[in-house]
N, CA, C and O atoms as a CHARMM CRD file, in Angstrom:
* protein
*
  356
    1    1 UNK  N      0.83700  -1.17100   0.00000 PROA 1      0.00000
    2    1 UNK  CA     0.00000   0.00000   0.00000 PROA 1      0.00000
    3    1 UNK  C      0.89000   1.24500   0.00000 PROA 1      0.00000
    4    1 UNK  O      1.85600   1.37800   0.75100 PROA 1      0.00000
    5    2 UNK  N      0.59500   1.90400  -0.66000 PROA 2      0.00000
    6    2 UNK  CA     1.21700   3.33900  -0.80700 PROA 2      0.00000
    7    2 UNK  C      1.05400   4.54400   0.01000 PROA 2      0.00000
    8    2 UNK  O      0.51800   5.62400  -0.24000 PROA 2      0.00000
    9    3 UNK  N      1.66800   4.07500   1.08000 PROA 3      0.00000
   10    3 UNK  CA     0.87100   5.44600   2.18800 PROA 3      0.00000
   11    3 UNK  C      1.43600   7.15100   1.84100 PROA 3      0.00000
   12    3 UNK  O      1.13200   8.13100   2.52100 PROA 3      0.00000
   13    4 UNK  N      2.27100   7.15600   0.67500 PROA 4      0.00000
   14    4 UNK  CA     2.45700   8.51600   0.61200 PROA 4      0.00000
   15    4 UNK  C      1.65900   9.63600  -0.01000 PROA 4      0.00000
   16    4 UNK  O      0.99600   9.48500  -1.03600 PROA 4      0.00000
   17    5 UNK  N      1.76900  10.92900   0.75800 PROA 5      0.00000
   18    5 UNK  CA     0.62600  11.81500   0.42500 PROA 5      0.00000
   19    5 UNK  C      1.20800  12.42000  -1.05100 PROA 5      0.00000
   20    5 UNK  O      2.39400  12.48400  -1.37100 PROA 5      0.00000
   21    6 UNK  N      0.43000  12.70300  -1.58800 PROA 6      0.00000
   22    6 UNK  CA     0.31800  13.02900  -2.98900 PROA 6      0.00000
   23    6 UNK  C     -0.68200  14.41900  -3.04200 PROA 6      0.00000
   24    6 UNK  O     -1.58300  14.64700  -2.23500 PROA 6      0.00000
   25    7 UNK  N     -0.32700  15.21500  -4.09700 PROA 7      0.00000
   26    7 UNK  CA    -0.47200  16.73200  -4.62100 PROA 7      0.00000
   27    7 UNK  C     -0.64600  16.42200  -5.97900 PROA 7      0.00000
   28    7 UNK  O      0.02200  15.67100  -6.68900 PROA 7      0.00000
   29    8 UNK  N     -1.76200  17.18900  -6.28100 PROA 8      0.00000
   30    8 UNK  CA    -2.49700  17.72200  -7.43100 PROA 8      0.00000
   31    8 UNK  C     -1.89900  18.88300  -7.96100 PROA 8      0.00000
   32    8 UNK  O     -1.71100  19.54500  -6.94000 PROA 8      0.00000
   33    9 UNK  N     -1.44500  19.60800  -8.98600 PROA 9      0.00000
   34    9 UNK  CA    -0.83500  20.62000  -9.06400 PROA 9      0.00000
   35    9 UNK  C     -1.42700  21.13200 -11.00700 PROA 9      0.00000
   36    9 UNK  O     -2.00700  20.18600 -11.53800 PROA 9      0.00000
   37   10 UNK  N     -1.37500  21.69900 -11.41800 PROA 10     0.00000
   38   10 UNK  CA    -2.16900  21.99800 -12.32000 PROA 10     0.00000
   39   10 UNK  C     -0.90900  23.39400 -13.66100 PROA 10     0.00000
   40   10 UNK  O     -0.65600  24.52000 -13.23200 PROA 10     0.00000
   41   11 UNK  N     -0.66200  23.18500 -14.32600 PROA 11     0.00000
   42   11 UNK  CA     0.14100  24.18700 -15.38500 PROA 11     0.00000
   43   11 UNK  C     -0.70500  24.42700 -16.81100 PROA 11     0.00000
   44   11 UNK  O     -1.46400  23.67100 -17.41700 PROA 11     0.00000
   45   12 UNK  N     -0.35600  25.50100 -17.03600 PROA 12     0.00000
   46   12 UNK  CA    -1.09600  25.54600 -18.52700 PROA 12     0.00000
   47   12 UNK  C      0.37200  25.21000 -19.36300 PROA 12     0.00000
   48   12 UNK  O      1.49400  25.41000 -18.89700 PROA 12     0.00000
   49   13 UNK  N      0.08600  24.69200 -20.61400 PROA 13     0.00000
   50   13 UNK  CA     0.66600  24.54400 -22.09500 PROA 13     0.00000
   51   13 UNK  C      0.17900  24.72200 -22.92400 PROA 13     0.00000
   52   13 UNK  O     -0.99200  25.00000 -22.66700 PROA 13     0.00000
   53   14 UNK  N      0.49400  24.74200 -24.41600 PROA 14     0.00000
   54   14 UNK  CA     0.66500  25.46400 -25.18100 PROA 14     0.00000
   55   14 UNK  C      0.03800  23.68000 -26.02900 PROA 14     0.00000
   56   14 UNK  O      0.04500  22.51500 -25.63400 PROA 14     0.00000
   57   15 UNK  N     -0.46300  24.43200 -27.41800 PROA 15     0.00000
   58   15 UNK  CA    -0.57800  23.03800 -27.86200 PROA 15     0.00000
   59   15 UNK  C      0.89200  22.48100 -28.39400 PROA 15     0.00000
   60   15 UNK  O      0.76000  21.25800 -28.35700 PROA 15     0.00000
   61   16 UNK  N      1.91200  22.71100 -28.75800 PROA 16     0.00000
   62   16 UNK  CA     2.82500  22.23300 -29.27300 PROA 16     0.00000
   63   16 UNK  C      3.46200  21.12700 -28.15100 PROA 16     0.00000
   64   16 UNK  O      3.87000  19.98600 -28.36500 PROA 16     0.00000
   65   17 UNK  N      3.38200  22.05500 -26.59400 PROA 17     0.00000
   66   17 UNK  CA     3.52100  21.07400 -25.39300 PROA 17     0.00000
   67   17 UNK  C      2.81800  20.16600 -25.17600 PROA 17     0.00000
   68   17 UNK  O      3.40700  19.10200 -24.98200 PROA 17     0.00000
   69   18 UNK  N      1.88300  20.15400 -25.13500 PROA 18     0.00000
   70   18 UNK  CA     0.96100  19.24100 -24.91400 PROA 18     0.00000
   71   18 UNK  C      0.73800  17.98600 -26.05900 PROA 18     0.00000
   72   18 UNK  O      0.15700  16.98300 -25.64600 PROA 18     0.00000
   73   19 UNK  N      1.20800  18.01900 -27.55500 PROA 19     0.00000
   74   19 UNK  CA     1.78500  17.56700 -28.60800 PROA 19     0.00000
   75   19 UNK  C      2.80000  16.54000 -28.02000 PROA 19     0.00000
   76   19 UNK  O      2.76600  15.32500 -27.82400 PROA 19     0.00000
   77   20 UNK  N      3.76600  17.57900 -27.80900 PROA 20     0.00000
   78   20 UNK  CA     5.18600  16.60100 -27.31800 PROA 20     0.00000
   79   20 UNK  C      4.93100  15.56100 -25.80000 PROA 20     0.00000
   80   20 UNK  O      5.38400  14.43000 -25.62000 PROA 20     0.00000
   81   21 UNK  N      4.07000  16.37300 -24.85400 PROA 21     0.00000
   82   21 UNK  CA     3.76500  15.37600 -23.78200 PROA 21     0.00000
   83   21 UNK  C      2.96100  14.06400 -24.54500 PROA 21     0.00000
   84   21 UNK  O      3.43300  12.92900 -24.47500 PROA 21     0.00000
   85   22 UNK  N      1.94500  14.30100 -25.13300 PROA 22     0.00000
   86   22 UNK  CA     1.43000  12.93900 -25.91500 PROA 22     0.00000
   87   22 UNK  C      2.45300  12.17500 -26.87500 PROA 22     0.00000
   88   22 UNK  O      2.33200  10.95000 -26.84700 PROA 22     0.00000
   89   23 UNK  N      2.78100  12.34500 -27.15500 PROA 23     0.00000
   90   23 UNK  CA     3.98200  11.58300 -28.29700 PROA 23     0.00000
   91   23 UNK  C      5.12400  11.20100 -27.15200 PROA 23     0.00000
   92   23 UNK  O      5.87800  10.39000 -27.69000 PROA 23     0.00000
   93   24 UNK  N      5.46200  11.40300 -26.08200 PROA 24     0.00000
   94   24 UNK  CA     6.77400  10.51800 -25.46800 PROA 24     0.00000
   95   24 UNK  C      5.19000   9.98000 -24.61500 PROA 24     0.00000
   96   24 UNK  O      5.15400   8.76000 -24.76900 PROA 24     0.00000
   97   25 UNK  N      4.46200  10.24400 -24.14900 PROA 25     0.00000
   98   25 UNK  CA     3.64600   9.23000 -23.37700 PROA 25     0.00000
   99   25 UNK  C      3.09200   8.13000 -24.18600 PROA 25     0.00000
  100   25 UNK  O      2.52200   7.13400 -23.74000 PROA 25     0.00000
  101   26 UNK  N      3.35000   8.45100 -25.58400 PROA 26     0.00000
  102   26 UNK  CA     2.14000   7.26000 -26.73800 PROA 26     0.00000
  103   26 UNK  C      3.80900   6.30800 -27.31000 PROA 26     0.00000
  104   26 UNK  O      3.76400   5.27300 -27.97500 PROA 26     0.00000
  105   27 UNK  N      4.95000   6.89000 -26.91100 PROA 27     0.00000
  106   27 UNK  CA     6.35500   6.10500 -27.09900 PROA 27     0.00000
  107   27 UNK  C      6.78800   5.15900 -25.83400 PROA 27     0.00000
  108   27 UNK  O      7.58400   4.24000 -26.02400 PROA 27     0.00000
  109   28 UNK  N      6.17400   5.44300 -24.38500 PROA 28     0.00000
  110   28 UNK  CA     6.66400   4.77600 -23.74400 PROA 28     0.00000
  111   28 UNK  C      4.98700   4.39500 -23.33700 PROA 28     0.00000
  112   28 UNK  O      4.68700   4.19300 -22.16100 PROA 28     0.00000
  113   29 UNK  N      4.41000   4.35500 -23.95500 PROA 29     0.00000
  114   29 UNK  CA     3.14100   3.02500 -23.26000 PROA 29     0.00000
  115   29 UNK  C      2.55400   3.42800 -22.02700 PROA 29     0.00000
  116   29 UNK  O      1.91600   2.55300 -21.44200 PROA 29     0.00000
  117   30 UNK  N      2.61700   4.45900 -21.54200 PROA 30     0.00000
  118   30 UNK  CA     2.19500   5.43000 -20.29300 PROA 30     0.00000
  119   30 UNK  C      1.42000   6.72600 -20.63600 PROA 30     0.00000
  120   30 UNK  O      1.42200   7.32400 -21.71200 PROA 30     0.00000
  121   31 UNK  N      0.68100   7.07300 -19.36500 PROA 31     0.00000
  122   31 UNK  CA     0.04700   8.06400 -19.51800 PROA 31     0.00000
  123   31 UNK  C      0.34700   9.43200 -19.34400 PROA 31     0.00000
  124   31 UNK  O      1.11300   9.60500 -18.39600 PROA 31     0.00000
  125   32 UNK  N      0.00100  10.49000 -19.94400 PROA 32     0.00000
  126   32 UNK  CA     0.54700  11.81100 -19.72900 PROA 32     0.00000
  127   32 UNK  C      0.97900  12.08400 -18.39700 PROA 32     0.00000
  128   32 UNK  O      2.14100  12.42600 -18.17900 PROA 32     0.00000
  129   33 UNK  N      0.05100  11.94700 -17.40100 PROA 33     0.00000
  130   33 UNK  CA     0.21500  12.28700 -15.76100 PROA 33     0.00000
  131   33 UNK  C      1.86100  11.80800 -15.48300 PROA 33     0.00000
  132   33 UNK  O      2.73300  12.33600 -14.79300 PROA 33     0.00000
  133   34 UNK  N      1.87300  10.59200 -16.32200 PROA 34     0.00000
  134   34 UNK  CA     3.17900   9.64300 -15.56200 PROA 34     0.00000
  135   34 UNK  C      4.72400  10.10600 -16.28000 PROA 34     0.00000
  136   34 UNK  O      5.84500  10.03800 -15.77800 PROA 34     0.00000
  137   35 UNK  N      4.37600  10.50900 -17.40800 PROA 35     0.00000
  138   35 UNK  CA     5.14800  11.06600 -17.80100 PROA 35     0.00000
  139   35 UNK  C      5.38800  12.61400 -17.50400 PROA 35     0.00000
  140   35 UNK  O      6.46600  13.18700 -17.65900 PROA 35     0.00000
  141   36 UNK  N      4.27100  13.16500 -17.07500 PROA 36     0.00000
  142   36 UNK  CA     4.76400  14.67900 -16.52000 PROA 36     0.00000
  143   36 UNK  C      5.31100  14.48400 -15.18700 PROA 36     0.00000
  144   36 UNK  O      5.90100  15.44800 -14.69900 PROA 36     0.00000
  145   37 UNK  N      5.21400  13.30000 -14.43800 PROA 37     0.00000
  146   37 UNK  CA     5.68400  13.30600 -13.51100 PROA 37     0.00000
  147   37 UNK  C      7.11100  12.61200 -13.11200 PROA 37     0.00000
  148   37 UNK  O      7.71300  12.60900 -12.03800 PROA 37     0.00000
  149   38 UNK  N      7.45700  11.96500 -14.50600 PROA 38     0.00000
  150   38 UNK  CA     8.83400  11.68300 -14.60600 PROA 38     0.00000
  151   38 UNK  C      9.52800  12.65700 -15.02500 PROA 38     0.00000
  152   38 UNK  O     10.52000  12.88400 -14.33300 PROA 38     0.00000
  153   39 UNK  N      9.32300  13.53400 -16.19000 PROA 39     0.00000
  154   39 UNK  CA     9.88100  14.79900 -16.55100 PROA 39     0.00000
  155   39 UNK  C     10.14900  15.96800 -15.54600 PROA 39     0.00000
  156   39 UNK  O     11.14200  16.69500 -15.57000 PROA 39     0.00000
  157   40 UNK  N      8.82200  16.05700 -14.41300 PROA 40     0.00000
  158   40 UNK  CA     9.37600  17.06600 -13.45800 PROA 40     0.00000
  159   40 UNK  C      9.70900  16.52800 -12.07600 PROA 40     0.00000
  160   40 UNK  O      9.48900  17.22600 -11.08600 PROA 40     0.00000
  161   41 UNK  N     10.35300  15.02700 -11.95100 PROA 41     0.00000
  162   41 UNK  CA    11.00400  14.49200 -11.18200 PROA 41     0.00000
  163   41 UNK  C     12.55400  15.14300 -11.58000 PROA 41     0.00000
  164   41 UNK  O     13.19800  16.08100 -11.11000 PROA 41     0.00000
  165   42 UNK  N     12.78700  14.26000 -12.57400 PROA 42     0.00000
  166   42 UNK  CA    13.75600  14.38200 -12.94200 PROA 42     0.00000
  167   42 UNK  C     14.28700  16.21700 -13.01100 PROA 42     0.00000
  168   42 UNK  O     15.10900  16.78200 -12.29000 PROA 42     0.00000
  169   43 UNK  N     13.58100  16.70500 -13.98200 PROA 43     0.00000
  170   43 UNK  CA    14.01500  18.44000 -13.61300 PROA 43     0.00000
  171   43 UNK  C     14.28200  19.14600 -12.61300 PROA 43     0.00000
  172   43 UNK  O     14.92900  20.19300 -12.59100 PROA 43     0.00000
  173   44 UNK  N     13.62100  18.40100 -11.46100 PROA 44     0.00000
  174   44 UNK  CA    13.37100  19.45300  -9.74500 PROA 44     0.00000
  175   44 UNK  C     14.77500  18.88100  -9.73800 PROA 44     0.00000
  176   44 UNK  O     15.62500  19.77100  -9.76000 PROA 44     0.00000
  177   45 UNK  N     15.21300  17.76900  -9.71700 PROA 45     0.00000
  178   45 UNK  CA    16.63100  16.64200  -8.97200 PROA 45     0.00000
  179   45 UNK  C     17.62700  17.64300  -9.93300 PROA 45     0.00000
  180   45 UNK  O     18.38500  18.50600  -9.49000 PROA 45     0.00000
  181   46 UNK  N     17.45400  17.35400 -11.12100 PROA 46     0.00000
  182   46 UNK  CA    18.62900  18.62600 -11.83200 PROA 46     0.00000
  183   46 UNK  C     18.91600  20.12400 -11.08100 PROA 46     0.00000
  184   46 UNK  O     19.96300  20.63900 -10.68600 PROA 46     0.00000
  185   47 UNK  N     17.62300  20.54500 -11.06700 PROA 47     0.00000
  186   47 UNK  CA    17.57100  22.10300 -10.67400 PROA 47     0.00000
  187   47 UNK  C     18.08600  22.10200  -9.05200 PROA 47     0.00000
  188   47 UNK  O     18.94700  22.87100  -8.62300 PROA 47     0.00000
  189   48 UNK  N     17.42600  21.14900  -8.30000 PROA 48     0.00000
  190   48 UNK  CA    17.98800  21.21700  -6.92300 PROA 48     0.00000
  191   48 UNK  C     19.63100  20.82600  -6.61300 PROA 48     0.00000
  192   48 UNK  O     20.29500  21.29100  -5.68700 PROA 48     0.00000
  193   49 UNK  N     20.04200  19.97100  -7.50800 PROA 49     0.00000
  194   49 UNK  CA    21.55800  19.68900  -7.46400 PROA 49     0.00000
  195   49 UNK  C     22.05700  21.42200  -7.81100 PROA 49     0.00000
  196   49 UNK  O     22.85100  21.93300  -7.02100 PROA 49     0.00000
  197   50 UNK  N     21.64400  22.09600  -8.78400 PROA 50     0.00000
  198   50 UNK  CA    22.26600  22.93400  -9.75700 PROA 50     0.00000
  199   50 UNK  C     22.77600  23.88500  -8.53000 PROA 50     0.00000
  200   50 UNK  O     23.87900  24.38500  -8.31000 PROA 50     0.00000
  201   51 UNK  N     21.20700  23.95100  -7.62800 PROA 51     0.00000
  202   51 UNK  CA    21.34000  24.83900  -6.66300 PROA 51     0.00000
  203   51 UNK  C     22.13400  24.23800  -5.77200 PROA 51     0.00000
  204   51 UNK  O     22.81900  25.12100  -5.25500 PROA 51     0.00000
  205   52 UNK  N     22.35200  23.36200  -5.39900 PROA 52     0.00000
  206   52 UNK  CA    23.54100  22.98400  -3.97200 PROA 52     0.00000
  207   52 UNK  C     24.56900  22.62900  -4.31200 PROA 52     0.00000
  208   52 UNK  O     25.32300  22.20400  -3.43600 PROA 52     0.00000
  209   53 UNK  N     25.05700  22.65400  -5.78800 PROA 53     0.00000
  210   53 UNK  CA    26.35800  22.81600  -6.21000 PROA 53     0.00000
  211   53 UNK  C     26.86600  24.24700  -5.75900 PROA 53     0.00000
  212   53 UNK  O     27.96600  24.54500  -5.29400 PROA 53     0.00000
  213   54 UNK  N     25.38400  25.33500  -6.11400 PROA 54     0.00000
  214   54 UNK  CA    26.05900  27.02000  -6.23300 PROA 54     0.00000
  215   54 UNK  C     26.41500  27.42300  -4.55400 PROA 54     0.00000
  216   54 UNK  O     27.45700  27.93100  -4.13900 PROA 54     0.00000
  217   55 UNK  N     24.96100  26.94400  -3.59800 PROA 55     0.00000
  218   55 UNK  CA    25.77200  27.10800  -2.57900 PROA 55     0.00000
  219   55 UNK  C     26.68600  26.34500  -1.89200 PROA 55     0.00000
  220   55 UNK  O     26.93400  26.70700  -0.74100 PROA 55     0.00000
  221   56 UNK  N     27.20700  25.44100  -2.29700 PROA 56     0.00000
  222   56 UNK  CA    28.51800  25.12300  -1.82600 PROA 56     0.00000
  223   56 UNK  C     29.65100  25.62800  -2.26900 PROA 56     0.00000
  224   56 UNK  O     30.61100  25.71500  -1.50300 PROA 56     0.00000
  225   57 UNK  N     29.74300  26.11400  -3.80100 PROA 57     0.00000
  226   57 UNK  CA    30.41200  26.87800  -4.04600 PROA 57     0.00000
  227   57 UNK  C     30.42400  28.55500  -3.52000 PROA 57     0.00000
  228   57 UNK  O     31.53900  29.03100  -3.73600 PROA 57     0.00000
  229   58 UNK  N     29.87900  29.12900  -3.15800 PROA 58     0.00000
  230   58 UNK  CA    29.44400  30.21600  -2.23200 PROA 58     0.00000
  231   58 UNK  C     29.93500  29.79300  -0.76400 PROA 58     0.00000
  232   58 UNK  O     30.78600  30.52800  -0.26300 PROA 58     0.00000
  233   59 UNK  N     29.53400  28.79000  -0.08700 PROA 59     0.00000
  234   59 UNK  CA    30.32700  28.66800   1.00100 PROA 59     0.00000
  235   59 UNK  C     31.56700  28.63900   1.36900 PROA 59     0.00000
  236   59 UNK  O     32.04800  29.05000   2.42500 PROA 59     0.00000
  237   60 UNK  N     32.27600  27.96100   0.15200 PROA 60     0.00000
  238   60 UNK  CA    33.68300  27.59000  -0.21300 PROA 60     0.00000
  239   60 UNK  C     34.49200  29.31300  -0.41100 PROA 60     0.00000
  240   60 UNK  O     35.43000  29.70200   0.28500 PROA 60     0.00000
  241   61 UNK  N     33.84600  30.09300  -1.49200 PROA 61     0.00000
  242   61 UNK  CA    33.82100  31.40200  -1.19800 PROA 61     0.00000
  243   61 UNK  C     33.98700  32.08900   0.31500 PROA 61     0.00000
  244   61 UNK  O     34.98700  32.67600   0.72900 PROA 61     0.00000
  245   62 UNK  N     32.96800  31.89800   0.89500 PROA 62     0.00000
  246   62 UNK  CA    32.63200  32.36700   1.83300 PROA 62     0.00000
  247   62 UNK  C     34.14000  32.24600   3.08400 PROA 62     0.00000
  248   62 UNK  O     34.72300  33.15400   3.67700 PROA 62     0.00000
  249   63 UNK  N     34.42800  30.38800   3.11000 PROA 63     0.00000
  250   63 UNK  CA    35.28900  29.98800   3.56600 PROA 63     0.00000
  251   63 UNK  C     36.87200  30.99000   3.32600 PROA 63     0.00000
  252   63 UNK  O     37.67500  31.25300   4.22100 PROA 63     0.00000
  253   64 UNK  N     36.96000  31.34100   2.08900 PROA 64     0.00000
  254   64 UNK  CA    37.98400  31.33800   1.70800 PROA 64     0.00000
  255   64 UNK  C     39.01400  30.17000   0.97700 PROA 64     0.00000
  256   64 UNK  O     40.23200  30.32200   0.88200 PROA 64     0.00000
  257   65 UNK  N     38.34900  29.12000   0.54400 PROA 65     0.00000
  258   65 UNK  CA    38.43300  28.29900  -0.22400 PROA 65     0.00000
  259   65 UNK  C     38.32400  28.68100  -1.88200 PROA 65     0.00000
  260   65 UNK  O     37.28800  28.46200  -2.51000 PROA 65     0.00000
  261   66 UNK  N     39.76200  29.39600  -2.61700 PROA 66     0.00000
  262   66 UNK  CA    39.12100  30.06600  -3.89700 PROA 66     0.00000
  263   66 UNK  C     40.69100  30.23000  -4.49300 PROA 66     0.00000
  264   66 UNK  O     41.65600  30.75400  -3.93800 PROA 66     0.00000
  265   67 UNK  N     40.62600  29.77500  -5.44400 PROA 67     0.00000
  266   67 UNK  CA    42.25300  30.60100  -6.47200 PROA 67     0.00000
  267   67 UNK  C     41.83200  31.01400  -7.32100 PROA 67     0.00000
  268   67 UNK  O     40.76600  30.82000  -7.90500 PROA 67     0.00000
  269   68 UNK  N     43.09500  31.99200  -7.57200 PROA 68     0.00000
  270   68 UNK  CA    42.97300  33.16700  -8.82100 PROA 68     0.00000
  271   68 UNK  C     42.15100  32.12600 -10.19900 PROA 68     0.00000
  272   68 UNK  O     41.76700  30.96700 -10.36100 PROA 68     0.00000
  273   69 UNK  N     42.19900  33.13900 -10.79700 PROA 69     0.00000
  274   69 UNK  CA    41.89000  32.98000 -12.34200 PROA 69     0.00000
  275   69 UNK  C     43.14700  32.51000 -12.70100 PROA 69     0.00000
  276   69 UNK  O     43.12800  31.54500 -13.46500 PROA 69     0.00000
  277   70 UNK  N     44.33400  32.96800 -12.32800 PROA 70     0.00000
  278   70 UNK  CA    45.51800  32.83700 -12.93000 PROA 70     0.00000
  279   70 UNK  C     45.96900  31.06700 -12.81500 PROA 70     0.00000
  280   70 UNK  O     46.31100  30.25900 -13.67800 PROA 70     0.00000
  281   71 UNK  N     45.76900  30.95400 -11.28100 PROA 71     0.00000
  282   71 UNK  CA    45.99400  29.43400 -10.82000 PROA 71     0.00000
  283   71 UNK  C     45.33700  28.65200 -11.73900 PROA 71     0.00000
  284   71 UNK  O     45.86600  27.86300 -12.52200 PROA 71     0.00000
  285   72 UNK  N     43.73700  28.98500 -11.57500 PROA 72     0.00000
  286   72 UNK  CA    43.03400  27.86500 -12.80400 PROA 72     0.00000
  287   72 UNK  C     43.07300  27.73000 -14.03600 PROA 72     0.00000
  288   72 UNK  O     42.64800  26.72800 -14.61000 PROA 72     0.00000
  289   73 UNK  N     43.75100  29.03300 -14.78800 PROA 73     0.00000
  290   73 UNK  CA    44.35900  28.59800 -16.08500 PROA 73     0.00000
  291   73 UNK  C     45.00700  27.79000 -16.19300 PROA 73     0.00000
  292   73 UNK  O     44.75100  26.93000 -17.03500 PROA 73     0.00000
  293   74 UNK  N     46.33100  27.68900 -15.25400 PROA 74     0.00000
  294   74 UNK  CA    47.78100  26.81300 -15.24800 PROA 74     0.00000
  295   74 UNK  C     47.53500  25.67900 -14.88600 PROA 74     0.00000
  296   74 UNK  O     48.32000  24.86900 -15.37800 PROA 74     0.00000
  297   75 UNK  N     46.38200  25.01500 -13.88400 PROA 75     0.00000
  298   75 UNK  CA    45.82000  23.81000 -13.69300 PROA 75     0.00000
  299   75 UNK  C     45.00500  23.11900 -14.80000 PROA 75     0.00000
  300   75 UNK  O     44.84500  21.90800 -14.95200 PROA 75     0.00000
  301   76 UNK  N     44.48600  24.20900 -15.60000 PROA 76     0.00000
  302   76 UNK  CA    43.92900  23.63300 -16.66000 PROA 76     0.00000
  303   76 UNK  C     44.93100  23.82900 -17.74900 PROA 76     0.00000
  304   76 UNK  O     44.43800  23.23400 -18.70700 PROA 76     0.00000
  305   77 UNK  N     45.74800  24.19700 -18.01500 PROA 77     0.00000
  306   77 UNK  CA    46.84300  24.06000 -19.00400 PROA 77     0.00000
  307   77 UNK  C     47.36100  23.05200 -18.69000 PROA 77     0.00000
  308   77 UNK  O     47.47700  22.26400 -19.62800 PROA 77     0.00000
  309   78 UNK  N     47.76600  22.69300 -17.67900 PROA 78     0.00000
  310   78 UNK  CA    48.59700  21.24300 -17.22600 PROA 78     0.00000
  311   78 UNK  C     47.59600  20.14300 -17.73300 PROA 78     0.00000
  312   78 UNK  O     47.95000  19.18800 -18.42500 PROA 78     0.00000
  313   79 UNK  N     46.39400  20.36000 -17.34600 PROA 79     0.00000
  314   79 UNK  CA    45.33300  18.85300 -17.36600 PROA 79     0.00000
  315   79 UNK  C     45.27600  18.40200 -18.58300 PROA 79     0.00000
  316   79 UNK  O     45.24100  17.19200 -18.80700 PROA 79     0.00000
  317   80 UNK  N     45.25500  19.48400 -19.71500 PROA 80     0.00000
  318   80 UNK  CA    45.17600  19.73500 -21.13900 PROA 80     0.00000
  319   80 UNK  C     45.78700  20.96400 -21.94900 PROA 80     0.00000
  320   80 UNK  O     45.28100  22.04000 -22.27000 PROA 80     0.00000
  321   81 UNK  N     47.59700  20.19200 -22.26200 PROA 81     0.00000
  322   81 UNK  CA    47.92800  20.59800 -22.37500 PROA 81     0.00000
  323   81 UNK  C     48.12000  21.23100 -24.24900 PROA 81     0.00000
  324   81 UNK  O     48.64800  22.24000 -24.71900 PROA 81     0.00000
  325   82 UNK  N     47.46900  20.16500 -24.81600 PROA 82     0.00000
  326   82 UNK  CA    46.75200  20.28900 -26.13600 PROA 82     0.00000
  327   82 UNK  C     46.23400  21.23600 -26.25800 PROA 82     0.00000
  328   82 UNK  O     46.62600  22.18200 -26.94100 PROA 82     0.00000
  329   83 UNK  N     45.15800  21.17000 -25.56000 PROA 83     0.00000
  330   83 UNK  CA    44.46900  22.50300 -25.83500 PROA 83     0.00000
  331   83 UNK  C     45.16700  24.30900 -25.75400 PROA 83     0.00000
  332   83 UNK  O     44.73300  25.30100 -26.34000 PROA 83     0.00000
  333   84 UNK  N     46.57200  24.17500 -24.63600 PROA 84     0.00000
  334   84 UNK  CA    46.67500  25.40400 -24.62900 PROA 84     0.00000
  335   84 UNK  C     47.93900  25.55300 -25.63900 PROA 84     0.00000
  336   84 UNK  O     48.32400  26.67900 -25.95600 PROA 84     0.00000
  337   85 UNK  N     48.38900  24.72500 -25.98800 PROA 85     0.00000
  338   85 UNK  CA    49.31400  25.06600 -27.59400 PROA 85     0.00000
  339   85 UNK  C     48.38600  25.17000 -28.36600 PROA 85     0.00000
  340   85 UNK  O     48.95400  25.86400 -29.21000 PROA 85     0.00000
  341   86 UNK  N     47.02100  24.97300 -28.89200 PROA 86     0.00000
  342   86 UNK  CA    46.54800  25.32700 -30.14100 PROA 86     0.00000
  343   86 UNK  C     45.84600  26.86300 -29.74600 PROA 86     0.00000
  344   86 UNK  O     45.54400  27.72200 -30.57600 PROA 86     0.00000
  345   87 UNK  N     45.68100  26.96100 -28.31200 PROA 87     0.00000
  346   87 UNK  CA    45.41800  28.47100 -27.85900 PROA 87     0.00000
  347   87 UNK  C     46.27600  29.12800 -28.47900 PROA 87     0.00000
  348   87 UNK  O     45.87500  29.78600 -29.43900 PROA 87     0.00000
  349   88 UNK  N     47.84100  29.16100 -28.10100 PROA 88     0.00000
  350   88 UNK  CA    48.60400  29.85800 -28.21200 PROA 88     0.00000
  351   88 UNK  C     49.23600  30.26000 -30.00100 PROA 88     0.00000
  352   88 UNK  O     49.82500  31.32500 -30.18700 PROA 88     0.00000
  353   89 UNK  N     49.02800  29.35700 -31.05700 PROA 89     0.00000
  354   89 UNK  CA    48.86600  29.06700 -32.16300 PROA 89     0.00000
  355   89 UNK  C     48.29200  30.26200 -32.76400 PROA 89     0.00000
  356   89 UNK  O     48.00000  30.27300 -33.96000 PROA 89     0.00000
């Protein structure tokens, strides 16, 4: 049994959206609902990583955890060093 609470939530689209939601729901054998709800699973998990990448990077900031521009060129010149002879080219 599925005891978790569940939300109704409601968006407008456009017909071209609503197009593309039917055509990956009529490709994977599922219904629109299930597929809007894999699409904005998946998006929130992107967008919420995106965001606790930035503030950790902000904390790290914050910390004083940070090198120049100059440092991360030369770390990335070392990693790939290909790339910065055809820079220099």
């Amino acid at each position: 049994m599925n005891t978790s609470k569940t939300h109704v939530i409601s968006c407008r689209v456009d017909d071209e959206m609503m197009a593309t939601l039917d055509r990956i729901a009529e490709a994977h054998e599922r219904s629109r609902a299930w597929i809007v709800h894999k699409l904005l699973t998946e998006a929130a998990r992107e967008e919420l990583g995106l965001i606790e990448d930035i503030e950790e990077g902000i904390a790290d900031a914050d910390a004083g955890r940070v090198i120049s521009h100059e440092e991360l060129t030369a770390r990335l010149e070392a990693l790939f060093p290909d790339r910065a002879d055809s820079k220099a080219a």
